[in-house]
Structure formats: structure tokens, C-alpha cells
N, C-alpha and C positions, 0 to 999 in steps of 0.2 A: 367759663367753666372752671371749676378748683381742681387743683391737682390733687389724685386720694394722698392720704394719711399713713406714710410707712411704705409708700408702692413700691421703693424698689426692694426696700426690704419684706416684706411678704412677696415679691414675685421670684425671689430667690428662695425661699421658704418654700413655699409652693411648687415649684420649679423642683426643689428637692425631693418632695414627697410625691411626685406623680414617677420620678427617676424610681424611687424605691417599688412604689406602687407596680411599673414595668417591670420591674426584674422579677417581686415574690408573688405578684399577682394578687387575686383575693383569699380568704380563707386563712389565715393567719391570725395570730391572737395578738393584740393590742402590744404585748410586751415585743414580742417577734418587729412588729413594722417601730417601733420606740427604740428596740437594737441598731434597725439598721439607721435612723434619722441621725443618729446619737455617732454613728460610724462616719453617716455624709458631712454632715456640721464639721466635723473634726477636719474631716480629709479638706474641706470647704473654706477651712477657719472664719467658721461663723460662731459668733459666740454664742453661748444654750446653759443653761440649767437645766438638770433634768428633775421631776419630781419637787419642784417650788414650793416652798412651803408658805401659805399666807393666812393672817389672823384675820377673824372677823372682829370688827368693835360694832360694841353694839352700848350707846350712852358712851359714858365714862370709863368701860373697862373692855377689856380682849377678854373674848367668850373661850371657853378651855377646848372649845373644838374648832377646825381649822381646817383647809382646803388646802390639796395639792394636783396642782395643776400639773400636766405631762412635761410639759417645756414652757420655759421664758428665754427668749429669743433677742438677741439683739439688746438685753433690759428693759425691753419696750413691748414687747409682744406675746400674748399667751398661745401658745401651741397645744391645740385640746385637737388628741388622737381618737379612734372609734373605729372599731373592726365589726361594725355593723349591719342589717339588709339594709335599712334606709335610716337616715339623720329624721329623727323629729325634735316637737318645740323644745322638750325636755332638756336634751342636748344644746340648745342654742342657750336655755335658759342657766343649764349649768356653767357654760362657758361666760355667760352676762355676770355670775356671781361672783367665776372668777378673777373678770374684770375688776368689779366692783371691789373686793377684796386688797386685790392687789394695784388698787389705783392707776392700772395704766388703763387703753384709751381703745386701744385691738384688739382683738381675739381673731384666729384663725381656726373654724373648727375644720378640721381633714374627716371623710370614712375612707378606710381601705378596704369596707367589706362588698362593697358591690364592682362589676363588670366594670366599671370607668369610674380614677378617682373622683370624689365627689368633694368639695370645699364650700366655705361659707365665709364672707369675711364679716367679722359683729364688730360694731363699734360701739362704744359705750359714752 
């Protein structure tokens, strides 16, 4: 059996946003549960970006529009937040682009909008 990819960093990750998830519950707007992530990381000294900025190429050149992803994590990991009823493909697919973009290898997508945090780990 292989060991996952990033496990103990996404289980601290994760571990972090189910902590936030307890305290503010659901109903919250995306920036709201991104304040508090943004506050754990810190208190955590986890490293993070907020709002990542990554090019797409597309051939030979970088297209003039361009994806920002909620958090990079660690340098290694895309944190894509969602204050959502339920996660669909849409979401997983956003999350794969900003994989893809940003040449790393993980994605974790979070929602905070239902009854029990809800996670997804993508690999790309």
C-alpha cells in the first residue's frame, strides 16, 4: 500500500478547517471562513498565500487572464474554500485547473456551507 501524497500536511490543513468550521458553524460567506484559516495558519506557523495568483499558458504565451486560487499551502497545496449547500463536479473541476495552472500535484477542496465540514482531496 503507498503512503498518500502531502498526508501529513493536508491532515493538518484539514484538521484546521474542521477547528474553524466548529467554532463559526455554517452560513458564513467564503471571505468570513478565509479570515479565520488565514488567522489558524498564522497562530499554526503554517506557511499559506492567500489569493495565489497563477498564469495559464496556453502554446507559447501566458493568456492575459489568470486564476486565483484561495490558499497555497505549504508551496505545495491548493486550498479552494466554498461556503456552499453541496460541492459539485464544477468545483472539483475548478480546483483541477488550478492544479493544472499552478503546476503542483494537490488540491484540497473544503465546503463550510453544510451541517458537517465536507473536504475532497484531488490530485492532479
Amino acid at each position: 500500500m503507498h503512503e498518500l501524497y502531502l498526508k501529513e500536511e493536508a491532515y493538518s490543513i484539514i484538521g484546521i478547517c474542521m477547528e474553524v468550521h466548529k467554532i463559526l458553524g455554517k452560513g458564513h460567506s467564503e471571505k468570513v471562513y478565509g479570515d479565520a484559516l488565514e488567522y489558524e495558519f498564522k497562530k499554526n506557523n503554517i506557511p499559506y498565500s492567500r489569493e495565489s495568483k497563477f498564469n495559464i499558458e496556453y502554446k507559447e504565451i501566458i493568456l492575459p487572464t489568470y486564476y486565483f486560487a484561495d490558499f497555497l499551502v505549504f508551496d505545495e497545496i491548493i486550498l479552494e474554500i466554498k461556503a456552499i449547500q453541496e460541492l459539485s463536479k464544477s468545483e472539483i473541476k475548478q480546483t483541477l485547473n488550478y492544479l493544472a495552472a499552478s503546476k503542483n500535484k494537490l488540491g484540497i477542496l473544503i465546503n463550510f456551507g453544510e451541517d458537517s465540514l465536507k473536504y475532497k482531496r484531488i490530485i492532479l
